[in-house]
Every structure is written in C-alpha cells, then in structure tokens.
C-alpha positions as CSV (number, residue, x, y, z in Angstrom):
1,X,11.8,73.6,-19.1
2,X,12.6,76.8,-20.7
3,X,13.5,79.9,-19.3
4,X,10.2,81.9,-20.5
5,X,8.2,79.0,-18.4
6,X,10.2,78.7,-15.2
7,X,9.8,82.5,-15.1
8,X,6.5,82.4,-15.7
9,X,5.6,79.6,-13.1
10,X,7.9,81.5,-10.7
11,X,5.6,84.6,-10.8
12,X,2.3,82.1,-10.2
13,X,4.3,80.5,-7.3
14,X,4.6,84.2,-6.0
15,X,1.4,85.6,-6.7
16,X,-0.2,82.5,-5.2
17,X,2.2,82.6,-2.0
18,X,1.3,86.4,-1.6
19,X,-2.9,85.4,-2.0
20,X,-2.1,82.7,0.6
21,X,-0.4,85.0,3.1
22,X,-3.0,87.6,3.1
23,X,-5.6,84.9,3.6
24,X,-3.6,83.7,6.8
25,X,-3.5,87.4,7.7
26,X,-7.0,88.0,7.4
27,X,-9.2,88.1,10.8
28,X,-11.6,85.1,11.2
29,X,-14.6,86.7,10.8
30,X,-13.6,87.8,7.4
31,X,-12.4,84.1,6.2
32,X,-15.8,82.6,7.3
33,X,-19.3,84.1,6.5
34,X,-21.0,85.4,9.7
35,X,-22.1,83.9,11.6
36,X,-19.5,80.7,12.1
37,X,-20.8,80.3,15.7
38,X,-23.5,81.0,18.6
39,X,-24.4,84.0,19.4
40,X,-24.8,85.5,22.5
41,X,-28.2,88.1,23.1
42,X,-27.3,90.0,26.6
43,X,-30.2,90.9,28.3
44,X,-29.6,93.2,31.4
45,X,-32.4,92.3,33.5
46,X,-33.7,89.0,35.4
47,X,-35.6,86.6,33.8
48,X,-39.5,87.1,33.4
49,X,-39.2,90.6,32.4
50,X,-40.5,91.3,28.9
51,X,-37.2,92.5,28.0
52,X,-36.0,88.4,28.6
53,X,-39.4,88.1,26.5
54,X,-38.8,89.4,23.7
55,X,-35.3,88.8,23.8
56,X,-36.1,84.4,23.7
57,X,-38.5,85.2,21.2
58,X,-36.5,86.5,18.5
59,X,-33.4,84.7,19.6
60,X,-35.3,81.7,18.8
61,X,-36.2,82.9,15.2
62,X,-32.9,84.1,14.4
63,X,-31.5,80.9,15.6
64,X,-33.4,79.3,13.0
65,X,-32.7,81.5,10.3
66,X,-28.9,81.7,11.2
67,X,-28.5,77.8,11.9
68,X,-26.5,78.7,15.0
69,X,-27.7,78.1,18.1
70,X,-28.4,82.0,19.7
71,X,-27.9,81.9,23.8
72,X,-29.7,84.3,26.2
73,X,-27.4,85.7,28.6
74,X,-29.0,87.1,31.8
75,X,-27.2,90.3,33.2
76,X,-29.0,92.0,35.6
77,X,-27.7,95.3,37.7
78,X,-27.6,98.6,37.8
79,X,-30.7,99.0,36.2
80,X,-29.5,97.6,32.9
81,X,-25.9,99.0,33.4
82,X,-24.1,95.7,34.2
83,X,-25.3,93.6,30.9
84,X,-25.2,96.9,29.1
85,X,-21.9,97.2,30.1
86,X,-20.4,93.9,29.3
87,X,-21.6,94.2,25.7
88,X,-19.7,97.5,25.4
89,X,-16.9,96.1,26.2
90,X,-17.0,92.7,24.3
91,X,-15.3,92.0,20.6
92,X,-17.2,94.1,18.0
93,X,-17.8,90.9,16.1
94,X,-21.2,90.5,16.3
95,X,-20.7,87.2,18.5
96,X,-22.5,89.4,21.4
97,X,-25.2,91.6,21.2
98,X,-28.1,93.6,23.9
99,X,-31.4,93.3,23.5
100,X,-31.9,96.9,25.3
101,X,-35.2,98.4,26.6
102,X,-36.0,102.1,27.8
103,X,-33.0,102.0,30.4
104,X,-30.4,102.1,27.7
105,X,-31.2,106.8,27.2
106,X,-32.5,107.1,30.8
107,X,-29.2,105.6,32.8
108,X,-26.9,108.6,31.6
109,X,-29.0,111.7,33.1
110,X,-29.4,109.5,36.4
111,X,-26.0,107.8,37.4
112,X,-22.8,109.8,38.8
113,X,-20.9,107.8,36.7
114,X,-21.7,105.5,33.5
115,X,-19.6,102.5,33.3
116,X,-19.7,102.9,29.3
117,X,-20.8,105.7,26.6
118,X,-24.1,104.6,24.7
119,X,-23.4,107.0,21.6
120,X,-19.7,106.0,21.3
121,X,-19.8,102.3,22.7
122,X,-23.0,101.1,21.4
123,X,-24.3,100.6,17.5
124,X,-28.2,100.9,17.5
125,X,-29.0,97.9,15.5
126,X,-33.1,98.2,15.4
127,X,-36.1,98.6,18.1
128,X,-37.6,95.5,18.3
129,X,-41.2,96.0,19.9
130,X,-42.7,98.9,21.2
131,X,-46.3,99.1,23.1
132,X,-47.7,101.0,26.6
133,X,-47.6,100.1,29.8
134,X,-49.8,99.2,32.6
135,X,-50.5,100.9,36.0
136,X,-50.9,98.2,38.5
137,X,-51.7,97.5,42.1
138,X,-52.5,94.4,44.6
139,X,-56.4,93.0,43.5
140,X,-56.9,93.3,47.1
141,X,-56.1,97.0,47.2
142,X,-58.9,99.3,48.3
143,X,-58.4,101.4,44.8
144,X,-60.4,100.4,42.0
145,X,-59.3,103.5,39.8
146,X,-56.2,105.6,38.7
147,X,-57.9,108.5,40.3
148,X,-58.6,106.8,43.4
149,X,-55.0,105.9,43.5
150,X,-53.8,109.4,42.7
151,X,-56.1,111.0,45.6
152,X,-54.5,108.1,48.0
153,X,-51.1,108.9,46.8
154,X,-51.6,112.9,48.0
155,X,-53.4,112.6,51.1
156,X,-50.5,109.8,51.8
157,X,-47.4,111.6,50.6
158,X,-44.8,109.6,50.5
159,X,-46.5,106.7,51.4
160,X,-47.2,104.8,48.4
161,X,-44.4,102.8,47.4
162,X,-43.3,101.4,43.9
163,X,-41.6,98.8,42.5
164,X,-39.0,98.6,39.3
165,X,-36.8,96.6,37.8
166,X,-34.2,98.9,38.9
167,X,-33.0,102.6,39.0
168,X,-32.7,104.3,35.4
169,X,-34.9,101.2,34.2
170,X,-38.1,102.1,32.2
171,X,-40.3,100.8,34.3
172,X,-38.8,102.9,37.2
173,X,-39.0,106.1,34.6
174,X,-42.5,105.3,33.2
175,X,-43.7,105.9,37.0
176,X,-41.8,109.0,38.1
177,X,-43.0,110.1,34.7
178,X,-46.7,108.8,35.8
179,X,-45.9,111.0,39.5
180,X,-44.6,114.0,38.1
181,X,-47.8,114.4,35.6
182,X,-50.0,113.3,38.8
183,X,-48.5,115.8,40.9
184,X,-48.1,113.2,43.6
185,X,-45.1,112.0,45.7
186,X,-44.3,108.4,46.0
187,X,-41.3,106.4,46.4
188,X,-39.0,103.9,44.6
189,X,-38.4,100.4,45.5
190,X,-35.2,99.2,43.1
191,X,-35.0,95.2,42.1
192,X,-32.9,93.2,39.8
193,X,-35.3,92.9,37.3
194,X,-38.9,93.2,37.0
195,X,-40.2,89.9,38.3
196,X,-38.8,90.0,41.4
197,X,-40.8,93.6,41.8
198,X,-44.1,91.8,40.4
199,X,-42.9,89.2,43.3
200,X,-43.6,92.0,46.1
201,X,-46.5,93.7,44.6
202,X,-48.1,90.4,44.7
203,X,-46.7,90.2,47.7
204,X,-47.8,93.1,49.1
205,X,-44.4,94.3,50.6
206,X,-44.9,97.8,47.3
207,X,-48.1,99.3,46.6
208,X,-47.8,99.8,43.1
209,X,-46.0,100.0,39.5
210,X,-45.8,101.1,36.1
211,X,-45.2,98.0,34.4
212,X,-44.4,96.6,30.9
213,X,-47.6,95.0,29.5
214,X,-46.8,91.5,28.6
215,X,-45.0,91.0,32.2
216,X,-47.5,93.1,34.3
217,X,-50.7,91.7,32.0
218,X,-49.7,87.9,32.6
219,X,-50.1,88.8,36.4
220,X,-53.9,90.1,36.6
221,X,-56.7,88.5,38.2
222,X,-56.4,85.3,40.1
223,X,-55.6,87.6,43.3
224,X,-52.8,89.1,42.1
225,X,-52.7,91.9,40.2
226,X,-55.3,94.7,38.9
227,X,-55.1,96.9,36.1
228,X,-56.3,100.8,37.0
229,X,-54.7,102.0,33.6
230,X,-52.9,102.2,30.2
231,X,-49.8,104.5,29.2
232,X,-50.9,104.1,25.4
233,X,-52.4,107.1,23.4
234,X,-55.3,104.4,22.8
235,X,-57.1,101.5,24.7
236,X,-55.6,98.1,24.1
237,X,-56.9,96.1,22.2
238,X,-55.9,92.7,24.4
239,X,-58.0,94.5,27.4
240,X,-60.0,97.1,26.1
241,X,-61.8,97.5,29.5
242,X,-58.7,99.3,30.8
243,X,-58.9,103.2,30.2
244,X,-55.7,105.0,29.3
245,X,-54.1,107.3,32.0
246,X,-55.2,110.4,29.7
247,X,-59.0,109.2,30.2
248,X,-58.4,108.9,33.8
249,X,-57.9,112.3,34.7
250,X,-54.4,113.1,32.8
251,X,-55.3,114.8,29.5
252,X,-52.2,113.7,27.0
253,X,-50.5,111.4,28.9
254,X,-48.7,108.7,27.2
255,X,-45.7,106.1,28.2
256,X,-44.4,103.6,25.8
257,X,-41.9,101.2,26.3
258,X,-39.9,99.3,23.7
259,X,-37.1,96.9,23.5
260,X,-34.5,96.9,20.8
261,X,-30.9,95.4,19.5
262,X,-27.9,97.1,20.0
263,X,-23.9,95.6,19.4
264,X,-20.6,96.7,20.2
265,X,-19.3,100.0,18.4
266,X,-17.0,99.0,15.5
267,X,-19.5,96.4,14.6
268,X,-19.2,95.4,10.8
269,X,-22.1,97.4,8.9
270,X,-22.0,93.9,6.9
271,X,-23.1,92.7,10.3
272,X,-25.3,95.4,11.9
273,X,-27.1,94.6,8.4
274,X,-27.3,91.2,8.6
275,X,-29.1,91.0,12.1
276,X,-31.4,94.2,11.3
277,X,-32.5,92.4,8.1
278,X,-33.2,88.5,9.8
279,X,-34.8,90.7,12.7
280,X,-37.2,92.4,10.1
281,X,-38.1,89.1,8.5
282,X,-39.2,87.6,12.1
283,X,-41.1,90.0,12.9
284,X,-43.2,90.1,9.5
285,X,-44.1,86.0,10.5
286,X,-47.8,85.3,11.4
287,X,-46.6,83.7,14.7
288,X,-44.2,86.4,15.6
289,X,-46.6,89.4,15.4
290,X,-49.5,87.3,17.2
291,X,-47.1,86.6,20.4
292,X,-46.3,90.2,20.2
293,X,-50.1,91.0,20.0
294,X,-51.1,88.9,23.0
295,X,-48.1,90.9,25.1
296,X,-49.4,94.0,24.5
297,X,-46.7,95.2,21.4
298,X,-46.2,96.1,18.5
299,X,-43.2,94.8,15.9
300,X,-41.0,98.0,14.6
301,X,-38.3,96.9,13.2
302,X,-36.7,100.2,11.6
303,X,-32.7,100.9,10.4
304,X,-30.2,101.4,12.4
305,X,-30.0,104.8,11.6
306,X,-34.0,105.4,12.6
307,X,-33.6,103.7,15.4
308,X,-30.4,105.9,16.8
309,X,-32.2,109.1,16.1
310,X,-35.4,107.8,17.7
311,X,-32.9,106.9,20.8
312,X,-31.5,110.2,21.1
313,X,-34.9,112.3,20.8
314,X,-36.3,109.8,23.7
315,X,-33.1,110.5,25.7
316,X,-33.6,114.3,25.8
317,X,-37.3,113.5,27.1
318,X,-36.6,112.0,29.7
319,X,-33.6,114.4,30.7
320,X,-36.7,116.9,31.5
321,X,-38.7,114.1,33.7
322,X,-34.9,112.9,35.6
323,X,-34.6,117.1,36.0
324,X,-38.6,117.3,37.1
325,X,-38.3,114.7,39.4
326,X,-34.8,115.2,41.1
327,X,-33.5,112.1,39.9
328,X,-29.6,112.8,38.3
329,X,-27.1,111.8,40.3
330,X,-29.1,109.8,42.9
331,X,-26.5,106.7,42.3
C-alpha cells in the first residue's frame, strides 16, 4: 500500500471514528425518531371527569397514529396542581405530557403558593375541546329554573352548597363566576375530581354545580340530575330545551370550559409540532368530532402560540372573578 493511500484511509478511519463518537454522544431522543416509546397523557383529575374524557379519547387516536401505546395517568389533587405539577417537573422529552382544562390560569391567583410556574414550566401545545357548561341540581329539587334557584340561593344565604372537582378547578370557577354575576352567596364543597362531586349531588349531600357538559349531561334524568341552564352564548344543540344563563335572567353571561395539551418547558419544537399536528388530524375524523358533539364540545385545535395567548388573556379574566369573589390565597 502506498503512502498517498494509507494516508488517505487514515483520514476516513478518523473522520468515521469522529461521526461515530458524536453519534454515541448524541441523546436518545435524537438517535431515534420520536416517538421510540409510550407516552404518558397526565390528567390531574379522577376518572369520569370530561377532562379523563377527552383525554382517553385522543390518547386513543394518537396511539394509533403514533403506533405506541399512549397511557392515561390519573393525578388528582390540588385542584389540578398535583398532575400539573408532576409534568412540570418530568424530562422535557415529550414521553409525558397534561391534558389540562380551565384549572391550569385559575390555580395561580388562588393558591399561597404554586408548586410550579405555568408560563416558565409549561409549553402550551394546543386546546383540545372547548364547549359551555351546565348548571345543575338534584331532579328531586324543589327548583325547576335558574331563577328559582337564584331567589333560593338569596333568601338562603349561605345555604346552598356546591360541588367541584376541586379548588382553582373550572368547575369550581365557572360557579363562583355564576355567584358573583347572580349576586348570591353560596358555598364550596372541594373533591378530587368531578365524579366524586356528581356522586354527592346525586347524592344529595351539595345542592348544586356548574358542571362540564359531557360529565354533568350523562347524569340527567333517571332521578339524578336536572338541567336549569347553559353557560354557552347559544342553546345547545344536544339539549336545545335548556336556556342559556343569559336567557334566564343574566343578560351576557357566558362560561366555557376547554381542555387542552400542555408538555414540559424545553420540549423540542420538533416535538411540540409533532403532537399539535397528529392532535389536529384527530380531531378533523368523522368519529372524533361526533363523540365531541354528543359531549357537548367543540374540536379547536389551534398552535401552540394561539393557544398560549388565548391562556394568558383567560388567566387575567379570571384574576377579576378570584379578586370579586375573595378567593386568592384561600389555600
């Protein structure tokens, strides 16, 4: 072998020993495409809420688009804090993500102390679903309409009791928001999700709540629940004999919840992309937007961009109900 061609195969044996070093050197989730493995959807609530709903719904799609299998974790506490929380702090691989609701810009005007920062911890991936709520009581309750609820409510200050699927949750906000337009004074019954509230309104043990519509709308009739009214601008369509609260004696009202994916700050934008894009395509399938249609919502599915500025305009709406209603630093 000449001298010219060891050389030359001495400079290939370097080059290539150099390529193979930085591929050792390279973290995992850049030597495989994403994802290599299951995927974990935190949801910070019990199971039966809508935000577990929606959460099993499209976990199941993107399971099928991914090929991975896509596991719902149930985190509840703190009114969405705990599972909120533990995403925060997980690896910002995308290997963990929160399918968030309401909670996620109410929680930070109401607690003493957050266990994490939502701007700086959390990457708003997209909203999900979005539709109203439902103001509910016991069938067997003596009022047939929001008015006749409302005039029980003051003559009975303090009286009336409501359930939520804990404090800073929007099912807890969507009725203080509900009292404070009402002018009436009623008080809060926390739970670890919002089936175990449903539990006690059936139950009788709460008088009432401002629930999310697929959960509180699978409850009605059968001597369970009854529906006095609708947080929407609009009727809905799924019970169109249900007025709105503006119809029922509150001019403007209007409560929407919404549920949406968020994943540890320092996510790969490749990433945040990825699951923003497969979420889109779900929610554009014939099947997807009919489940959503028979709970009550509607599919969204914006950028991750729209969906942070959309987060921080709702957050400084609901500073002015928690400041209203007396609510920061209860906890």
């Amino acid at each position: 072998m000449n001298r010219n061609r060891r050389a030359g195969l001495k400079g290939i044996w370097a080059m290539t020993a150099m390529a193979m070093a930085a591929w050792v050197a390279m973290p995992a989730a850049a030597q495989q495409p994403w994802p290599s493995k299951p995927v974990r959807i935190v949801v910070p609530f019990a199971p039966g809420g809508s935000t577990d709903v929606v959460a099993r719904m499209v976990g199941q799609k993107l399971s099928a688009i991914w090929g991975v299998p896509v596991i719902i974790e149930n985190r509840a506490g703190g009114g969405g804090n705990v599972g909120a929380d533990l995403v925060a702090k997980s690896p910002a691989d995308g290997y963990t993500l929160l399918m968030a609701s309401g909670s996620i810009t109410i929680n930070p005007h109401i607690y003493k102390k957050m266990p994490f920062d939502t701007v700086k911890d959390l990457t708003p991936i997209t909203n999900v679903a979005s539709g109203p709520m439902l103001v509910v009581v016991n069938e067997s309750a003596p009022q047939k309409t929001l008015k006749e609820l409302i005039d029980f409510a003051k003559a009975n200050p303090g009286k009336v009791n409501f359930g939520s699927a804990g404090v800073g949750s929007q099912v807890h906000l969507a009725a203080e928001n509900f009292a404070d337009a009402a002018g009436i004074d009623i008080a809060h019954v926390a739970y670890r999700g919002e089936a175990p509230a449903y539990n006690d309104l059936m139950g009788k043990q709460i008088q009432m709540m401002v629930g999310n519509f697929a959960a509180a709308s699978a409850l009605l009739g059968n001597g369970r629940l009854r529906a006095l009214a609708v947080t929407g601008k609009e009727r809905s369509s799924q019970l169109p004999e249900i007025p709105t609260v503006a119809e029922s004696g509150l001019p403007g009202f209007e409560n929407t919840g919404w549920f949406g994916l968020l994943a540890p700050a320092g996510t790969p934008a490749s990433v945040i992309n990825k699951v923003q894009a497969d979420t889109v395509k779900t929610l554009s399938q014939t099947d997807t937007k009919a489940r959503l249609f028979v709970q009550g919502m509607s599919p969204v599915g914006n950028s991750s961009a729209d969906f942070a500025k959309a987060m921080v305009a709702e957050s400084q709406r609901w500073a002015t109900v928690v400041n209203n209603r007396k609510l920061a630093g209860t906890n």
